[in-house]
Every structure is written in structure tokens, then in C-alpha cells.
N, C-alpha and C positions, 0 to 999 in steps of 0.2 A: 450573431450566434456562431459559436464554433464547433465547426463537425470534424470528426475526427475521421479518415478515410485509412485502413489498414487491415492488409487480408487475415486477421487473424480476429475481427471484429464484427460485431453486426448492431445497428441501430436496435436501441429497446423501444420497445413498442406500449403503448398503454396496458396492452393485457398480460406482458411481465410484469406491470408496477401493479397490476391488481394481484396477477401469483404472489408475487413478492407479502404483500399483504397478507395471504390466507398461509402461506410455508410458516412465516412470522409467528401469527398465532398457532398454527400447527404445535410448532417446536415449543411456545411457549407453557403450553399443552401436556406436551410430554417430555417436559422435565426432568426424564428422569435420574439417577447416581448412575456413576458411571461404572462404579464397583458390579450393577446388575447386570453389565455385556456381557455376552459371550466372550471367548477366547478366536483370536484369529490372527492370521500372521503379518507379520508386520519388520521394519528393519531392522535387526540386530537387538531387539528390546526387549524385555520380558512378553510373553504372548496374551496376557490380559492387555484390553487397548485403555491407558492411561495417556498423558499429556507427552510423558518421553518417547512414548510408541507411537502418538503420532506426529510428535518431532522428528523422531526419525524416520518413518516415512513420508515426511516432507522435504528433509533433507535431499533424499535418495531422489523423489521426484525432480527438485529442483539442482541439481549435478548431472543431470543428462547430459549425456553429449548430443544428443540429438537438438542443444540450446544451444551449442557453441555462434552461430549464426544466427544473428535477429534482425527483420526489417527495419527499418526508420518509421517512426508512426508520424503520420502527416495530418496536418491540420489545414482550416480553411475557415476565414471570415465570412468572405463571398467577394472580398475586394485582392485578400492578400494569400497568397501559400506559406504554410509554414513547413518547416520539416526538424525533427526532433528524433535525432540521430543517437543511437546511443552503443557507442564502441567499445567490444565484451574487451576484459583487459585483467591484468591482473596487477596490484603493487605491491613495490616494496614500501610503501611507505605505511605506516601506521595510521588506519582509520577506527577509533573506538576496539576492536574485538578482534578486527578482522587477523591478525598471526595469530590469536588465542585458541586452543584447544577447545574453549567452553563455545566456541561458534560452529555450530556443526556444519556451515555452510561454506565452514573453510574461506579459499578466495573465489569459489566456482560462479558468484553472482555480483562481478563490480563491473562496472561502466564507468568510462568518459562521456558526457552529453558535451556538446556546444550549444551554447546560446548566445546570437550575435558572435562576438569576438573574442570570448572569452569559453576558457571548458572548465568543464567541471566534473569531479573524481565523484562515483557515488558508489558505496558497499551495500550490500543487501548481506543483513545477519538474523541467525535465529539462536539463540538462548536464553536462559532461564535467569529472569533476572533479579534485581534485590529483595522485587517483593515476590518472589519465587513463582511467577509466572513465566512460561515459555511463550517467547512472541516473536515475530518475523518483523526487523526493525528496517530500515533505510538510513543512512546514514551518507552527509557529506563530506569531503574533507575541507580542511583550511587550504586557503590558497592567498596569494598574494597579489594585489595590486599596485605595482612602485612599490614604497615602504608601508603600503598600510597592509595590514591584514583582514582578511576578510572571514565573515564569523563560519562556524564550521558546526556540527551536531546534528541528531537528528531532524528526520521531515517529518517519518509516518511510522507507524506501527501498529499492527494488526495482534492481539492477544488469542491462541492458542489452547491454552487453558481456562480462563472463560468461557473460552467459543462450542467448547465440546458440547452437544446434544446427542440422545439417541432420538431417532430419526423413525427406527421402525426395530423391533428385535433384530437381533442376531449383525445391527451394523451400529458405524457412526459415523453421522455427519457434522465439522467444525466448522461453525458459522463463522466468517471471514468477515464481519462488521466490526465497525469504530467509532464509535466516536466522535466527532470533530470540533478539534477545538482551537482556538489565537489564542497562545500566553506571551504576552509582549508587556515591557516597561515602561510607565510614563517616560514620556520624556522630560528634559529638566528643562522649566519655565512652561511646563504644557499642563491646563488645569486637570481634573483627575476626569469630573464631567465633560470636558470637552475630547479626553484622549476614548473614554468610555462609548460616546457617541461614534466616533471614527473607529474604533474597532467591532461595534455592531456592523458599520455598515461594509467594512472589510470582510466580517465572517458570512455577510450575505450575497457579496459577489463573490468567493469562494466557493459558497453553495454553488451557485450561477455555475461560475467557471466547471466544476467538476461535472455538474451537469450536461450544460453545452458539450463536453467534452465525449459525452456518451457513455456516464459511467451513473450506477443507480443511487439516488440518495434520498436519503426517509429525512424530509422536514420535521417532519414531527417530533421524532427519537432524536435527530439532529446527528445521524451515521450515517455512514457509507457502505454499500452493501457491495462485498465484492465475490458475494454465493459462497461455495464449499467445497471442502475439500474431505474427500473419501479414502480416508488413507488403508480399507482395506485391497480397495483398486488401485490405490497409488496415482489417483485423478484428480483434476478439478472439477465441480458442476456450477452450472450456473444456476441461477433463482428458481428454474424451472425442474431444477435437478439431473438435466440433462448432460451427460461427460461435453466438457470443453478441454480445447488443448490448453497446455501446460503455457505455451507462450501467451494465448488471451488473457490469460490472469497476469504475467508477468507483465504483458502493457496495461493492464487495470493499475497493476499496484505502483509500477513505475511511473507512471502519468499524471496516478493520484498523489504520490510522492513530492512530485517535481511542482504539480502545481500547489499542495499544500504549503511548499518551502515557499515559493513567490510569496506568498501571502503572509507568512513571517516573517519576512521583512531584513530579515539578519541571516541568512544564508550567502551572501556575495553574489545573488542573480535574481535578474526581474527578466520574467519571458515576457517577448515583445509584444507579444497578441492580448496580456491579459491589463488590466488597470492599476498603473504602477503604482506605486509608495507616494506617499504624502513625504513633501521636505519640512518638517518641523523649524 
């Protein structure tokens, strides 16, 4: 098992996976449009809190300077140390959105990671996208190996505009769940039943791995729960609703990112701790 050791983390404990539980139903509860909120302020957006208002206050949240400086989040088997370094940086090079206007995140949230011998370019973006959802994506870049290339696109993405609930009058809270899912292509000469077989069991040690990792995940719904964010505080909370710092979510999401990419198989990196690739 892999625990993750990082001072901006705490192990969850059985009786957040039962809160988690009862918040769940809660919100499912109360339902309600988001046209019935109150009015409250927010960044640079109209004052009714819609999906832009609190894009933009997630923006604002995540462009702190007080983020320019991140730990390394360190891992552990119980045999081996790991450590997953991720150096804030900015490029010139074109990743997905990141020069674009439509990225409210500008370049304020890219890293270099290393794994092994190799690094690797990662952007964090939020915009509104074709199916006119506002989501906070992760995104790698293409990199080169000798003359091969190595595949490049998203890892993760958390949806914004789905996520909106009211929580309790006069606030909102945007549920930071996803989804999880492997879209991979047969391989050629590989039966459809047999690649179908191997990708269930990929998407269950991904479960695994995310887990181990210390990061909360609903079997059932088959998402990842990364709590909420309160954009008329301009905070995150966790499942308990409790304010967490701004960096705990950002090694939530980053971690979940990086190991959701291992698992697709076509990103140009396999981390050494988790269960590599099948060679077809």
C-alpha cells in the first residue's frame, strides 16, 4: 500500500467516508437552481453566483502568490521512498489553452514533475468548454523520446458547472467529483474481449492506486471526491466542509492527475511505484 506523507495532508479516516456518504445525499436533497441564490460577491463577475462567478473566483483562489512555493508530496510502499516533485514554472511553449485568453488560469498553475529520468510539462486550465461547461482540466505536453514522440492531452478534469449545489440558503457549494474513467484503443491483433478484460482490471487498480494514495473514492458512483469549494470564501472544504488550504486540493488534484495519466497508458510516463502497462 501507498501512503502518501505531505504536510498539507491528513489520512481519511472511516468516519469521513461515512460523512462523505450523508453530505452526498444531503446535496442530492437539495437540489436546488441556482438562479434561487442570493447575491454575493465574487471576482470581477456579475454578483448573482452563476458558473463564470465561480470560475472566477477560483481563478483568483488559485493565482495566489502565496502558491508560488510547493513541497514535494512523498510517497512510500513500506519497502521503497518515492518523491514527486513538482517545479512551479512557466512555458513558452504551447500546452492546449494555456497562451489563450479563454484560460482564466493564465500560466499561474504549470509544473515540471520528474519521474525516473524523464520530466514532464504539466498545465492546469480552467475554461468553458465545447459543451459549454466551465471545468479545471490538467493537461500534459508532448515530449520527445530520440525521434519518437511521446502522446501528449489531457489526464483529469473536474466539471464546475455540474458541480454547483446550494448547500444551505444565502451560499454555494461546488462539488469537486468526477467521474472515473480508461478510454484506450484496442490494440491491433488484440481481441476486443480480451483488451475489454484488461482494461476492467486497469480501472480497478487505478481505483486501488488513488486510494492507497489517500485521496477519497466512491466505488459505487465510480468518482473521486475532492470536497468543495466555496467561492464566496474564496476556499476549499473538505467532505466535512471544514476550510482546507488552497495547496491540499492542489496535491489532491495534482496526484489524482498524474496517477490517472499512468493508467492511460499514452501520456509518455509510467510512475515507478504503481503497476506498469501491459506490452501488447
Amino acid at each position: 500500500m501507498v501512503i502518501v506523507v505531505s504536510p498539507h495532508r491528513r489520512p481519511i479516516s472511516d468516519d469521513v467516508r461515512e460523512v462523505a456518504k450523508i453530505v452526498e445525499r444531503d446535496f442530492k436533497a437539495a437540489d436546488t437552481s441556482v438562479g434561487a441564490i442570493p447575491e454575493g460577491p465574487h471576482f470581477g463577475m456579475t454578483r448573482v453566483w452563476n458558473d463564470e462567478g465561480v470560475a472566477g473566483a477560483l481563478a483568483h483562489t488559485l493565482i495566489s502568490e502565496s502558491l508560488l512555493d510547493r513541497p514535494p508530496i512523498h510517497l512510500s510502499d513500506g519497502r521503497n521512498e518515492y518523491e514527486l516533485a513538482f517545479e512551479r514554472t512557466q512555458f513558452e511553449r504551447t500546452i492546449q489553452y494555456n497562451h489563450d485568453a479563454l484560460n482564466l488560469l493564465r500560466q499561474y498553475q504549470e509544473y515540471r514533475f520528474k519521474v525516473e529520468d524523464a520530466s514532464q510539462d504539466l498545465s492546469l486550465q480552467l475554461y468553458r468548454n465545447v459543451a459549454g461547461h466551465i471545468r479545471l482540466f490538467a493537461y500534459v505536453a508532448e515530449r520527445r523520446q530520440g525521434k519518437a514522440k511521446k502522446a501528449k492531452g489531457m489526464l483529469f478534469s473536474v466539471n464546475l458547472t455540474v458541480g454547483m449545489r446550494a448547500s444551505e440558503p444565502g451560499s454555494v457549494r461546488v462539488k469537486l467529483n468526477q467521474k472515473l474513467e480508461l478510454k484506450q484503443q484496442v490494440p491491433d491483433g488484440v481481441s476486443s474481449a480480451e483488451f475489454d478484460a484488461y482494461k476492467a482490471e486497469r480501472h480497478a487498480q487505478m481505483l486501488d492506486a488513488l486510494s492507497e494514495a489517500g485521496l477519497l473514492v466512491d466505488r459505487d458512483s465510480n468518482q473521486i471526491l475532492l470536497g468543495y469549494f466555496d467561492p464566496s470564501a474564496n476556499c476549499f472544504r473538505n467532505i466535512k466542509d471544514d476550510p482546507e488550504p488552497t495547496q491540499s486540493f492542489l496535491d489532491d488534484f495534482l496526484l489524482a492527475s498524474v496517477i490517472k495519466g499512468h493508467f492511460m497508458e499514452n501520456k509518455g510516463y509510467q510512475l515507478p511505484w504503481l503497476q506498469p502497462a501491459r506490452i501488447w
